[in-house]
TIMI-197254 format. One line per 3 residues: their letters; for each residue x, y, z of C-alpha. Coordinates in nm, 2 decimals, decimal comma. Example, Ala and Ser with C-alpha at 12.3 -4.5 7.8 and 13.67 -1.06 7.14 Angstrom:
! residues 2
AS) 1,23 -0,45 0,78 | 1,37 -0,11 0,71
***
This chain:
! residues 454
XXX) 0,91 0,65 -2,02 | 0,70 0,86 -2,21 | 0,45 0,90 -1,97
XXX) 0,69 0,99 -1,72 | 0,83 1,27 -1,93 | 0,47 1,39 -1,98
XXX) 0,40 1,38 -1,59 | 0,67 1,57 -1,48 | 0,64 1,80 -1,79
XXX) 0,27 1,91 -1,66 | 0,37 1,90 -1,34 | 0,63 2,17 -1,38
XXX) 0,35 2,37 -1,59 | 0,11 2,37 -1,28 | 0,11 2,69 -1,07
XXX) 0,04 2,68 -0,68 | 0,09 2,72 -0,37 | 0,22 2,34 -0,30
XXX) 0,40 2,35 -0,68 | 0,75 2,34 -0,58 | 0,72 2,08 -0,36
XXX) 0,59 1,80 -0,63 | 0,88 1,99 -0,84 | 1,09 1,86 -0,55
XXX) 0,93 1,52 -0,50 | 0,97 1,47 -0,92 | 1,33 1,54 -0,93
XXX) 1,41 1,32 -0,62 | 1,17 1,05 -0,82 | 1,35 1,10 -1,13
XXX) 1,72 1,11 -0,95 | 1,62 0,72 -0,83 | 1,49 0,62 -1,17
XXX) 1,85 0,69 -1,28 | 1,98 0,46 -1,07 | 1,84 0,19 -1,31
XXX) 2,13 0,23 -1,55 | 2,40 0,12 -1,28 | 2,38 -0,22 -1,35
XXX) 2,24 -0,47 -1,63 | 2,10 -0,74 -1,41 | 2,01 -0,57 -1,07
XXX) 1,86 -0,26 -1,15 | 1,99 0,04 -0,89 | 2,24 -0,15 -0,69
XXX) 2,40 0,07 -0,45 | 2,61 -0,03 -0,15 | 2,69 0,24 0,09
XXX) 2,78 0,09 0,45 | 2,43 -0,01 0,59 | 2,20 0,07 0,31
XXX) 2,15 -0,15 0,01 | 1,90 -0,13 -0,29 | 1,79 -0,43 -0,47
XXX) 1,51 -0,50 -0,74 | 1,27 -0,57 -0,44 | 1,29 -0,25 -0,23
XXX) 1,36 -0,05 -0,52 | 1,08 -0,12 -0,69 | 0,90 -0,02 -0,32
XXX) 1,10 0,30 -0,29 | 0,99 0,42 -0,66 | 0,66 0,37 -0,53
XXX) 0,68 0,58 -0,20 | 0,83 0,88 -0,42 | 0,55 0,87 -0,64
XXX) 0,28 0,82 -0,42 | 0,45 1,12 -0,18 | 0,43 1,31 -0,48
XXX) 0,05 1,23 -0,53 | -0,01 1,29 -0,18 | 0,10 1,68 -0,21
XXX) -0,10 1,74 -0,54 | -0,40 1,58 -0,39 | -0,39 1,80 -0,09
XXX) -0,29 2,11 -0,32 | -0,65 2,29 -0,20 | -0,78 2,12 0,11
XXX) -0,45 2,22 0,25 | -0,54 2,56 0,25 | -0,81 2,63 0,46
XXX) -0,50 2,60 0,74 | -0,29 2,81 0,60 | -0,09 2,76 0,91
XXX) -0,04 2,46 0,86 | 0,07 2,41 0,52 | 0,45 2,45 0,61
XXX) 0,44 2,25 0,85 | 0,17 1,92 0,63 | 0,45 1,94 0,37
XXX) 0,77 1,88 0,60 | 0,56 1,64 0,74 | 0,50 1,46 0,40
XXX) 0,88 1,49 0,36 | 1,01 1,33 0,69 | 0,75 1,04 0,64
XXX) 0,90 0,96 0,31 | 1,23 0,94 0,41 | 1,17 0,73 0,73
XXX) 0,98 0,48 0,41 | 1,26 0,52 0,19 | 1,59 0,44 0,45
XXX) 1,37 0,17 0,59 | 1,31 -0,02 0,23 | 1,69 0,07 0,20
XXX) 1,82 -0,07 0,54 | 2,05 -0,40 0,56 | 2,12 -0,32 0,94
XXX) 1,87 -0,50 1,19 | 1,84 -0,22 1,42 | 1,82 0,03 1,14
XXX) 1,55 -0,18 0,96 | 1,38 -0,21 1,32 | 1,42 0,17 1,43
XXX) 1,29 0,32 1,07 | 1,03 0,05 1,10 | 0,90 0,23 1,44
XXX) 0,97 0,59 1,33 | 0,72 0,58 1,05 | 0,43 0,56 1,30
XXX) 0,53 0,95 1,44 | 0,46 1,12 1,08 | 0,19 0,93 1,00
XXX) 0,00 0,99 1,33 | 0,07 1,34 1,30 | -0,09 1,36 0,94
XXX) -0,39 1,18 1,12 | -0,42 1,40 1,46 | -0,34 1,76 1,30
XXX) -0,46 1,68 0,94 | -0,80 1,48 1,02 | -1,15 1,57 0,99
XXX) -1,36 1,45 1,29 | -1,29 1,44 1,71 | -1,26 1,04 1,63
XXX) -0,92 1,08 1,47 | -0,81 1,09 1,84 | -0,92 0,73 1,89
XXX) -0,82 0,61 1,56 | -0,47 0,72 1,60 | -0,48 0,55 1,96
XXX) -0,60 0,24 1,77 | -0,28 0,24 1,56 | -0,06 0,27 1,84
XXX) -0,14 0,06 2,04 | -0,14 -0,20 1,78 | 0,16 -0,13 1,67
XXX) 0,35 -0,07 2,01 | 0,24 -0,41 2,16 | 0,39 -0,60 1,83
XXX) 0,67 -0,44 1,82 | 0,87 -0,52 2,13 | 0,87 -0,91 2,10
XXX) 1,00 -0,80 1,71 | 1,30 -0,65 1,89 | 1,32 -0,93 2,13
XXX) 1,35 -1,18 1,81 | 1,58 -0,94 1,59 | 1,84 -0,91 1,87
XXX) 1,85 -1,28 1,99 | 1,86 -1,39 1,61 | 2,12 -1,15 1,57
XXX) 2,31 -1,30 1,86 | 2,29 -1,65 1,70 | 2,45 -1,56 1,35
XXX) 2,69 -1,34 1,55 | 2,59 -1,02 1,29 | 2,33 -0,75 1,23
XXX) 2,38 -0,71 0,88 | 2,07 -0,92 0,69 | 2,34 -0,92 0,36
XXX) 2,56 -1,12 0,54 | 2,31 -1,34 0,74 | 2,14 -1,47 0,40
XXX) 2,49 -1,56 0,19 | 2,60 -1,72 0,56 | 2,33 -1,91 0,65
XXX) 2,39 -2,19 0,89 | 2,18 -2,50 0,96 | 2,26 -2,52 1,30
XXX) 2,10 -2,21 1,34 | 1,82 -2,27 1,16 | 1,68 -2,58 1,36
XXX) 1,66 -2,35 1,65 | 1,40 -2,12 1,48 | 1,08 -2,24 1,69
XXX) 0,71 -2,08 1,65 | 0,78 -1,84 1,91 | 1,08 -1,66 1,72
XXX) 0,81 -1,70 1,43 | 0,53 -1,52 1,59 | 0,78 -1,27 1,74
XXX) 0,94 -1,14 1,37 | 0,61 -1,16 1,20 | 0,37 -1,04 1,43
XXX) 0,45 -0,61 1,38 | 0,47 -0,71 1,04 | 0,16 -0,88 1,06
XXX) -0,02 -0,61 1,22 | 0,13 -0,36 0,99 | 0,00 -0,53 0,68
XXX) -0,26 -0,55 0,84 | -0,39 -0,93 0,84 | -0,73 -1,04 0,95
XXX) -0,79 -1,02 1,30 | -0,53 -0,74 1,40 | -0,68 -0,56 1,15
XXX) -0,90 -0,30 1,34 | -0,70 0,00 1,34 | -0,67 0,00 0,93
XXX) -1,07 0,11 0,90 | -1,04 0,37 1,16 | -0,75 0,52 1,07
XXX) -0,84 0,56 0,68 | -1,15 0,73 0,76 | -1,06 0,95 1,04
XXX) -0,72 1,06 0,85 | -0,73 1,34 0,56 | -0,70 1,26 0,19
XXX) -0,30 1,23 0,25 | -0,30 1,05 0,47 | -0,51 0,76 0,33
XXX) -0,31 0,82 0,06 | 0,05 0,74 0,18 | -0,13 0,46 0,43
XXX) -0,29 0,25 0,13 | 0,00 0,31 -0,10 | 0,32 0,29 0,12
XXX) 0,30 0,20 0,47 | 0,08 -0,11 0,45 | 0,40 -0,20 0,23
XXX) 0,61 -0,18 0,51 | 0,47 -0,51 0,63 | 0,47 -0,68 0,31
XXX) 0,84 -0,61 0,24 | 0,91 -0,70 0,64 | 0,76 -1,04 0,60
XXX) 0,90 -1,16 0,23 | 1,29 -0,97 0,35 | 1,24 -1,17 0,70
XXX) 1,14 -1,49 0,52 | 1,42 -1,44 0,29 | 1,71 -1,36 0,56
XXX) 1,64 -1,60 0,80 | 1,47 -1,85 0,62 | 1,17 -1,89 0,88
XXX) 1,00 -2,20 0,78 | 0,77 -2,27 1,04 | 0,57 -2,49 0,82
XXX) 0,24 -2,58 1,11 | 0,21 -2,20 1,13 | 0,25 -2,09 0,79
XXX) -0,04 -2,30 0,71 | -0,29 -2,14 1,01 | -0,17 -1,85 0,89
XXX) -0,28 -1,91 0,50 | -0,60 -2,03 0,61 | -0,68 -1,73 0,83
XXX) -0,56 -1,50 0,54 | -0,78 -1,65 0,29 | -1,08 -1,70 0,56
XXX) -0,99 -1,30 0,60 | -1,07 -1,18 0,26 | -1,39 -1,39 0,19
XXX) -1,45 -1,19 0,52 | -1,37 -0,89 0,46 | -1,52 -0,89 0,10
XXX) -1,86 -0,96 0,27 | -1,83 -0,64 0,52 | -1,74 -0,46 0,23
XXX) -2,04 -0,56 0,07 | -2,24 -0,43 0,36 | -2,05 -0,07 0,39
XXX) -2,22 0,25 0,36 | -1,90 0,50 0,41 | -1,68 0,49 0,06
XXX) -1,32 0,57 0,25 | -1,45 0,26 0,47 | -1,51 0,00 0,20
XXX) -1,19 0,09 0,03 | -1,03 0,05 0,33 | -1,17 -0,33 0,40
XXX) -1,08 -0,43 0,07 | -0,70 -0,34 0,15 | -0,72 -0,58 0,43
XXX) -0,87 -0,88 0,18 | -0,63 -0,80 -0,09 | -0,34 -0,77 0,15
XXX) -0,43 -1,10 0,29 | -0,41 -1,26 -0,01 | -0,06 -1,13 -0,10
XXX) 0,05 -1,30 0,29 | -0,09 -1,59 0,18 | 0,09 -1,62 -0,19
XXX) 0,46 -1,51 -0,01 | 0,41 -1,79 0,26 | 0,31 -2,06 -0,01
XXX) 0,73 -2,07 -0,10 | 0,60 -2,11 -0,44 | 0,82 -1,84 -0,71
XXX) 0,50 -1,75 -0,84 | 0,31 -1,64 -0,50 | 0,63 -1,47 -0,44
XXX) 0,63 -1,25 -0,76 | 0,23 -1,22 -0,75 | 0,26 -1,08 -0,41
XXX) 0,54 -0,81 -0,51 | 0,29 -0,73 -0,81 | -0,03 -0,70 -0,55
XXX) 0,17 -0,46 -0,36 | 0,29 -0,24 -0,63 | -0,08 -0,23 -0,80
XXX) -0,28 -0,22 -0,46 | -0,06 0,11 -0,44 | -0,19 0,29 -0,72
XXX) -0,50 0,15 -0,71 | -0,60 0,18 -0,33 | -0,43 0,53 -0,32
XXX) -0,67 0,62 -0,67 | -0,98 0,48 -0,51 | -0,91 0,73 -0,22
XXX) -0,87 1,02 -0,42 | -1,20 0,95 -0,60 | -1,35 0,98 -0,28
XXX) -1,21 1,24 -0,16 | -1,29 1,46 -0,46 | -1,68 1,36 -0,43
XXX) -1,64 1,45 -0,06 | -1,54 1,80 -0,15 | -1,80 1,89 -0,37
XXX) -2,06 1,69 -0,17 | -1,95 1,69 0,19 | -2,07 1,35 0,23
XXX) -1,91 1,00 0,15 | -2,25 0,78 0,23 | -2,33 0,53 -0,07
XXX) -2,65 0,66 -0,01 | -2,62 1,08 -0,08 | -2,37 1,00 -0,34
XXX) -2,60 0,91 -0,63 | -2,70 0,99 -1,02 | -2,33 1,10 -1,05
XXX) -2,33 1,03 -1,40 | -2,57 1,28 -1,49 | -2,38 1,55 -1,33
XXX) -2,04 1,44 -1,41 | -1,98 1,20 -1,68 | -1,59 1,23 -1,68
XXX) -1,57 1,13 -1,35 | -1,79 0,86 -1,38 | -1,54 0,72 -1,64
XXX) -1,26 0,73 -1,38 | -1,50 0,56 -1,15 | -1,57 0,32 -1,37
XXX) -1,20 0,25 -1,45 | -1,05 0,22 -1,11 | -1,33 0,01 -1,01
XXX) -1,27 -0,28 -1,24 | -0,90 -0,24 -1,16 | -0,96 -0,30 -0,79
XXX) -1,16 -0,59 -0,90 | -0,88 -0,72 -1,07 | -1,01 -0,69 -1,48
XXX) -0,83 -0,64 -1,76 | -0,64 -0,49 -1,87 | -0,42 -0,42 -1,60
XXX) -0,19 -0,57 -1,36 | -0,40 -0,64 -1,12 | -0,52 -0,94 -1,26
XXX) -0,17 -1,08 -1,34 | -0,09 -1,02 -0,99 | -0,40 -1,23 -0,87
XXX) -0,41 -1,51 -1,13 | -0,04 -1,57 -0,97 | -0,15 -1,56 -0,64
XXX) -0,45 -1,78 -0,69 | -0,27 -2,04 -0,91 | 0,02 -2,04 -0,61
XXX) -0,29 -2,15 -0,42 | -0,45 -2,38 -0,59 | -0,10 -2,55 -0,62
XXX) -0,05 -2,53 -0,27 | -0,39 -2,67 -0,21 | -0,63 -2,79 -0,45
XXX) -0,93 -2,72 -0,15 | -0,83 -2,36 -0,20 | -1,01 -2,33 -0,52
XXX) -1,38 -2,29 -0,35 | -1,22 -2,06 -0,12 | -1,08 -1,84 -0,45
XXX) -1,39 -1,84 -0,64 | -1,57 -1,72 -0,37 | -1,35 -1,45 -0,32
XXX) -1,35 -1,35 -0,69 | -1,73 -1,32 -0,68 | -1,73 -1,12 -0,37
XXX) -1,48 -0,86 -0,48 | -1,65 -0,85 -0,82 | -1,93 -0,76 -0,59
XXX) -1,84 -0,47 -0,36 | -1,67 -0,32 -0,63 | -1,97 -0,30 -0,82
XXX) -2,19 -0,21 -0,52 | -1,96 0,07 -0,51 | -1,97 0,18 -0,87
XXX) -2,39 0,16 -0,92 | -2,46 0,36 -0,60 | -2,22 0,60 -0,67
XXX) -2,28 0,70 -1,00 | -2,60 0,55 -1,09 | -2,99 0,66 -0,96
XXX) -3,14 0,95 -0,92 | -2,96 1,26 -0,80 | -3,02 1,41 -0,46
XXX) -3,19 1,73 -0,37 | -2,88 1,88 -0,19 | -2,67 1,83 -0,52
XXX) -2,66 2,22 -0,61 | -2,29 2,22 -0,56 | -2,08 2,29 -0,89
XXX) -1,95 1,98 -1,03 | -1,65 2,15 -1,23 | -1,33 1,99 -1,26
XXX) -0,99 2,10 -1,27 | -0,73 2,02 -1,49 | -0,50 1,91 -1,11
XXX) -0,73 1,68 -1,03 | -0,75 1,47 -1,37 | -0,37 1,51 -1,38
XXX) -0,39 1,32 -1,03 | -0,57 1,07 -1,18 | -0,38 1,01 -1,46
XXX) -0,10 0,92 -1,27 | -0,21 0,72 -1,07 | -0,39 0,53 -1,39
XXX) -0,08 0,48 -1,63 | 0,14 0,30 -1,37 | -0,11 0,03 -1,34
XXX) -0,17 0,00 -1,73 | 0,16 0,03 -1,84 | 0,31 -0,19 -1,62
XXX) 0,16 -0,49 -1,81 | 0,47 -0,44 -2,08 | 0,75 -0,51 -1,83
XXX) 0,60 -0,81 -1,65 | 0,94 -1,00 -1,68 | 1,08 -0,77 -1,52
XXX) 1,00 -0,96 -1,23 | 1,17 -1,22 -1,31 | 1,49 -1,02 -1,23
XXX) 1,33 -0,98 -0,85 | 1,61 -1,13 -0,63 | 1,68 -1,08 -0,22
X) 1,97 -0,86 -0,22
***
């Protein structure tokens, strides 16, 4: 609570052009965080016709705030240079974080399926208007197309589920659930729910748009894409397992062993990376697999481990970003290979380097590595053959992320460096916040304890 004080205190201190908004974005942030005090055991529950808040999606909704908030101080200057533009980046930001926020707020199917949809628009526009290079024309193709195809046998499923528990509210279809109902769940209703989800998370092998679009799209928009919307299929797939109790059992299992398969993947392409936004992006896809794997074990523990991965992946993913994005605007250049002997210039920034790195990795002292030792020992449990699997991935991502850190910031210093390598007190501020979440979130670990579906 203190640090939250502090935040906003500074944040109101700042002078800009983009100040009010975060002014805006803290207040709505703080307004939420108020909402804790409704109730003793459920913190924030509010009922109000279709909308619902629970520990699950409030905890996701507190992160979309903050991270939306982020996302304008990040892009205080490189907004800008389009000083046309500006008006129209911030009520961009805004109308994306609603769509987030009634979508992690939604008990109605069709609401839950239309907000699910309407997030793409926003985002695409922060990709297409916002982005750096002609390519962001593809990479926004990429997601669509992606998206689009999944989504209309996720309607399909919704609707004729729906029709068989004769409601489309999700409160009502998980306290009435009926067991004639669910022996008529098959794989294809399966594949149908899960598979936007899936592709939204993204898993391995419908993963393809997630590289593009992170490093075609600007700093915000890697930002709210790594933080928030790879959530959206994470909270999808543990609300849908919880509503309608889909227990294909054959598929869950190819599903865990293409998840795991994924990230030992993944972690060696990240290995081999030579663009920063690029390897960041990969190692979303391998720590995002891991959290689909932990929620379809059914054990409590990957359950709460894969709430905690999404929480720190959001502050630490989005913190990564940032950290490149800073070197790419003193640089112009986010090659491993350009961006060396960083310490010598720039110390302090090596430190935060240094810090988010081992986070990302999953060290101590934060919650990254409680969410992973969950995860892993939900594994092993599941399957004790899962244990060479794990290892390998914990030496992997060990690896990339210290690939990442030595050729950054260690080595001699390039020829071009003549830039100035000055700091502002914004950017540690940005930092900062996204640092403390993740540190301080080690002192209320039983706090998920209290995380219950609706």
């Amino acid at each position: 609570m203190v640090g939250l004080i502090f935040s906003v205190f500074s944040l109101m201190m700042l002078s800009g052009p983009m100040m009010w908004e975060l002014r805006l974005w803290y207040l709505m942030f703080m307004t939420f965080v108020c909402l804790k005090y409704l109730s003793v055991d459920v913190w924030g529950l509010v009922y109000v016709n279709h909308f619902c808040c629970d520990s699950m999606s409030g905890m996701l909704v507190v992160l979309s705030l903050w991270i939306s908030g982020l996302m304008l101080l990040a892009s205080n200057y490189s907004v800008l240079y389009m000083k046309n533009k500006s008006g129209m980046f911030s009520i961009t930001v805004l109308g994306l974080c609603m769509v987030v926020v009634l979508y992690f707020l939604c008990t109605h199917v069709m609401y839950f399926y239309i907000f699910f949809e309407i997030s793409l628009i926003p985002t695409l526009m922060l990709i297409i208007g916002w982005g750096y290079q002609p390519e962001r024309l593809q990479a926004g193709m990429y997601m669509m197309l992606y998206t689009i195809t999944a989504s209309l046998p996720l309607l399909v499923s919704l609707i004729m589920l729906s029709n068989l528990y004769y409601s489309f509210n999700m409160c009502l279809i998980y306290y009435l659930n009926c067991v004639d109902v669910l022996s008529s769940v098959n794989v294809l209703w399966f594949l149908g729910v899960m598979g936007a989800f899936l592709v939204k998370l993204p898993m391995f092998s419908v993963h393809l748009w997630l590289p593009k679009a992170h490093v075609e799209a600007p700093i915000a928009g890697s930002m709210i894409l790594a933080g928030v919307l790879l959530k959206l299929g994470g909270y999808g797939i543990m609300r849908m397992l919880s509503v309608y109790f889909l227990n294909e059992m054959v598929f869950s299992k190819a599903l865990i062993v293409l998840c795991l398969w994924g990230g030992v993947i993944t972690a060696v392409i990240c290995v081999g990376q030579s663009d920063i936004k690029s390897l960041i992006a990969y190692s979303s896809v391998g720590h995002m697999g891991v959290m689909l794997a932990g929620s379809l074990g059914k054990f409590m523990w990957g359950w709460e481990g894969a709430m905690l991965m999404m929480i720190s992946h959001g502050f630490c993913s989005s913190g990564l970003f940032c950290l490149a994005n800073l070197m790419y605007e003193k640089l112009k250049s986010r090659s491993l290979f350009l961006c060396g002997g960083m310490i010598n210039v720039n110390p302090t920034m090596c430190l935060w380097w240094f810090l988010f790195c081992i986070a990302n990795m999953g060290a101590p002292p934060f919650v990254n590595l409680i969410s992973e030792v969950m995860l892993f020992c939900s594994m092993y449990l599941y399957s004790s053959w899962f244990v060479l699997v794990i290892l390998l991935m914990v030496f992997l991502g060990g690896l990339y992320n210290l690939v990442m850190f030595v050729n950054t910031q260690h080595g001699g210093i390039m020829g071009f460096m003549n830039t100035s390598f000055v700091n502002v007190c914004s950017e540690y501020l940005l930092l900062l916040l996204h640092f403390y979440p993740m540190l301080f979130f080690m002192l209320n670990i039983g706090y998920l304890n209290k995380v219950i579906m609706f």
